[in-house]
C-alpha positions as CSV (number, residue, x, y, z in Angstrom):
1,X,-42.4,15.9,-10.2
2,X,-41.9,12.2,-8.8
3,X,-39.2,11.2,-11.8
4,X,-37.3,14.2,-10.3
5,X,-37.6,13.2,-6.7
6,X,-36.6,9.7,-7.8
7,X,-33.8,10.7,-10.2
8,X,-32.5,13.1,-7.3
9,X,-32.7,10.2,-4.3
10,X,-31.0,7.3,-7.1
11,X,-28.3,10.4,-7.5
12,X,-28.0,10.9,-3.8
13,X,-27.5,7.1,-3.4
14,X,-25.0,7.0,-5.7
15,X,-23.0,9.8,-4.3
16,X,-23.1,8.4,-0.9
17,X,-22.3,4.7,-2.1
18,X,-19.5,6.2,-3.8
19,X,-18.2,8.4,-0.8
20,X,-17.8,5.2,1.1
21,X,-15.5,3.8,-1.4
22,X,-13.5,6.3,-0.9
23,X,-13.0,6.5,2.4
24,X,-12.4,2.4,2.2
25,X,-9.1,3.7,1.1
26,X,-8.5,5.4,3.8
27,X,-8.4,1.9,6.1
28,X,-5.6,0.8,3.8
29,X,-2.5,0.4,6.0
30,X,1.0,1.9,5.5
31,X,4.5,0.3,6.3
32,X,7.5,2.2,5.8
33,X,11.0,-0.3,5.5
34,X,14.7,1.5,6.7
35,X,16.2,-0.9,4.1
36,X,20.1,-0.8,4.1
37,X,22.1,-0.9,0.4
38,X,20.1,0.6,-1.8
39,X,22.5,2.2,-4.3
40,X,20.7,2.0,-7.8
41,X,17.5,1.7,-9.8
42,X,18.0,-1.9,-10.5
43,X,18.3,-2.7,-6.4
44,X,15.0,-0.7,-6.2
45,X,13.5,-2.6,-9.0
46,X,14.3,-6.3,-7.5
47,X,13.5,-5.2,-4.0
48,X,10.1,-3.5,-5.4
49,X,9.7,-6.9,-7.2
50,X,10.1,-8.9,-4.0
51,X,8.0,-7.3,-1.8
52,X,5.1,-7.2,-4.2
53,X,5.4,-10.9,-3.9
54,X,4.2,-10.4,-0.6
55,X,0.4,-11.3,-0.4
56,X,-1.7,-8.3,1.1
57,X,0.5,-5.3,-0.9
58,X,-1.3,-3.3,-2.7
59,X,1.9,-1.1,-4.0
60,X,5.3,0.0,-3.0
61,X,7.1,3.3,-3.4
62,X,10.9,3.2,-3.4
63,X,12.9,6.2,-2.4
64,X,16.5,5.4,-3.1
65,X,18.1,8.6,-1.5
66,X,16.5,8.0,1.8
67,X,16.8,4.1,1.6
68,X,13.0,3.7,2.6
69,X,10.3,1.4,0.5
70,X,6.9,2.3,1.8
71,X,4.0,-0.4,1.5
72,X,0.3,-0.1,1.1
73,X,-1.5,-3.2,2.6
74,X,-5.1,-4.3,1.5
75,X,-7.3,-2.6,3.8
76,X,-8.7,-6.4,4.7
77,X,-4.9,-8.0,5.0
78,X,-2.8,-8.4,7.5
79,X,1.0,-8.3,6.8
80,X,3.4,-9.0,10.2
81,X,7.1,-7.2,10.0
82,X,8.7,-10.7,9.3
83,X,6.9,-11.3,5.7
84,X,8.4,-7.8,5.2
85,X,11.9,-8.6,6.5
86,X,11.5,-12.0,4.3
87,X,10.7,-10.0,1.6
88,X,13.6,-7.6,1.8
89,X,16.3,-10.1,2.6
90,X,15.4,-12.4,-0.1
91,X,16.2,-8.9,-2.3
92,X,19.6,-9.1,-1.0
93,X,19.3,-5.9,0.9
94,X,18.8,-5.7,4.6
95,X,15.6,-4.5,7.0
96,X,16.0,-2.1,9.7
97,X,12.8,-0.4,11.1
98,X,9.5,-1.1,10.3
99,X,7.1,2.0,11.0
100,X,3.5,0.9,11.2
101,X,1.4,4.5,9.7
């Protein structure tokens, strides 16, 4: 009876340690870029390429037909706007608004 108690609280442990991973994630912040003259896969590529240069992303997701890279930041980072616009420019391409999610 006491190696099934024991094996049920190292279980329950586990599951709660592992539940606050998790929600770790969820602190991760979110940028979204209005980035003007994105026209083809290999402009995506070098800009996607750029900005994970940046120190703090995490990942970038590129959506050509509505011009927007989205950013995931470290959770324990901090990125300002003008390492993003650095970023972008040094792409080639242009920054417009930064949303903050």
């Amino acid at each position: 009876m006491r190696i099934l108690r024991n094996v049920l609280v190292v279980f329950l442990l586990w599951f709660i340690s592992l539940g606050s991973v998790v929600a770790g994630d969820a602190t991760s912040q979110k940028a979204t870029i209005q980035v003007d003259g994105l026209s083809c896969p290999f402009c995506a590529y070098g800009l996607e390429k750029n900005l994970k240069k940046v120190k703090g992303i995490e990942s970038v997701d590129i959506d050509m037909k509505t011009g927007k890279a989205t950013v995931i930041i470290q959770s324990d980072m901090h990125v300002d706007n003008q390492a993003l616009r650095q970023a972008v420019k040094k792409a080639g391409f242009t920054a417009r608004d930064i949303a903050r999610h």
